[in-house]
C-alpha positions as CSV (number, residue, x, y, z in Angstrom):
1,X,0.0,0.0,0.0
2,X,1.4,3.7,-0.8
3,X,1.6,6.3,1.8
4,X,-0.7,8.5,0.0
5,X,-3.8,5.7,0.3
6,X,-2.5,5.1,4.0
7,X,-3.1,8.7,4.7
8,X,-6.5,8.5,2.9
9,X,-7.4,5.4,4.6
10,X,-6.7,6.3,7.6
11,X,-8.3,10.4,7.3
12,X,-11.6,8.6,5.7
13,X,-11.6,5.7,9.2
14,X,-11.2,9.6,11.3
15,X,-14.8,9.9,10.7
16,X,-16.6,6.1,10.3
17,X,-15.7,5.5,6.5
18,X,-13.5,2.9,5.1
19,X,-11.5,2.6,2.2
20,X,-12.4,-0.5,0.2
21,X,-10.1,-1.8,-2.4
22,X,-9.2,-0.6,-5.7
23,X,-12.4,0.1,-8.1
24,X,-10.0,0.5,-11.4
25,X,-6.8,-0.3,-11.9
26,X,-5.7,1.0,-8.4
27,X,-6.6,4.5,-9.0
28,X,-10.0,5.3,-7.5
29,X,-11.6,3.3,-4.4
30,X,-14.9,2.8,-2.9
31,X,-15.8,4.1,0.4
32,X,-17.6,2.3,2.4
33,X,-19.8,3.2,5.5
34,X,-18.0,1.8,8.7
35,X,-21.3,1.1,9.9
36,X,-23.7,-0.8,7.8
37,X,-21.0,-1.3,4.9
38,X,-22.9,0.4,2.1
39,X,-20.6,2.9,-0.7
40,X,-20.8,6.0,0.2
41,X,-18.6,6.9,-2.5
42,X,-15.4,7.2,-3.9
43,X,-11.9,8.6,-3.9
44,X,-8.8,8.7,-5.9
45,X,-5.2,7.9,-4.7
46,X,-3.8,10.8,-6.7
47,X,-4.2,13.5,-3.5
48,X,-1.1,15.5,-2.3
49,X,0.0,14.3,1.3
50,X,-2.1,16.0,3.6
51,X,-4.5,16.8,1.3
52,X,-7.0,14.1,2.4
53,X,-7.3,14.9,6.0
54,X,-8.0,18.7,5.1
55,X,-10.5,17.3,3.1
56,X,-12.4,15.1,5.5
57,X,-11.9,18.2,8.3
58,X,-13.4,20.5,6.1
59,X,-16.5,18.3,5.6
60,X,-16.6,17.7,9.1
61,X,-19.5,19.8,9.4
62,X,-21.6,18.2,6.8
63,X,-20.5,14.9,8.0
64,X,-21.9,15.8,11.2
65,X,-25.3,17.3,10.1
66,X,-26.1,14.2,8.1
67,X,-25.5,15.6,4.9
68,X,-22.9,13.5,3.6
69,X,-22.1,10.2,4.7
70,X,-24.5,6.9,5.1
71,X,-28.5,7.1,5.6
72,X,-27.9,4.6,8.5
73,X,-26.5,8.1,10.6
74,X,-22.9,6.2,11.5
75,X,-20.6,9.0,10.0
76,X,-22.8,11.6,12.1
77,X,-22.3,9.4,15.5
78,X,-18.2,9.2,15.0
79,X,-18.1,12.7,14.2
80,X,-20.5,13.4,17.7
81,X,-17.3,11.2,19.5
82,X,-14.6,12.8,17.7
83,X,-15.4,16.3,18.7
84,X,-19.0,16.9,20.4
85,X,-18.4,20.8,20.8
86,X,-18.3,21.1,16.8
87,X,-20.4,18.6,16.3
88,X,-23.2,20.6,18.4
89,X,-22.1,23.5,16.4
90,X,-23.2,21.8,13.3
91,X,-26.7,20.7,14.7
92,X,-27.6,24.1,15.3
93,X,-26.9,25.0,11.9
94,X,-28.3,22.0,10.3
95,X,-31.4,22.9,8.1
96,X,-34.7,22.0,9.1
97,X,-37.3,19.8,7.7
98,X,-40.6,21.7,7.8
């Protein structure tokens, strides 16, 4: 494995998402929900180091409010334990279903 899809791995597993293997030809992988399993997407290996985490952190928020992430509400309860005062932050700016 490369050090760029350690770092990815390990920034996506940061907030309950992990990095399945390789989708094609070892450029772009699923990710999967650490919770129920289902793809919640994908990524490519061809990130800058540190470019992966700033990613992930900068998503935090949505992560948090549900808006990216699984339906099954796993990513939103690993970012709640990774850092509740942010998280709370992000609840009270979540839009509301009227």
């Amino acid at each position: 494995m490369s050090d760029i899809v350690g770092e990815i791995r390990q920034a996506y597993a940061s907030i309950g998402i992990t990095l399945d293997q390789p989708a094609t030809y070892g450029t772009y992988y699923r990710l999967l929900c650490g919770g129920c399993g289902k793809s919640v997407g994908h990524v490519g290996d061809r990130l800058l180091p540190g470019m992966a985490q700033e990613l992930v952190d900068r998503q935090f928020d949505l992560y948090a409010m549900g808006l990216l992430g699984c339906a099954c509400g796993h990513q939103r309860g690993v970012t709640r334990d990774r850092d509740a005062a942010r998280w709370q932050t992000a609840q009270a700016r979540a839009p509301r279903e009227t």
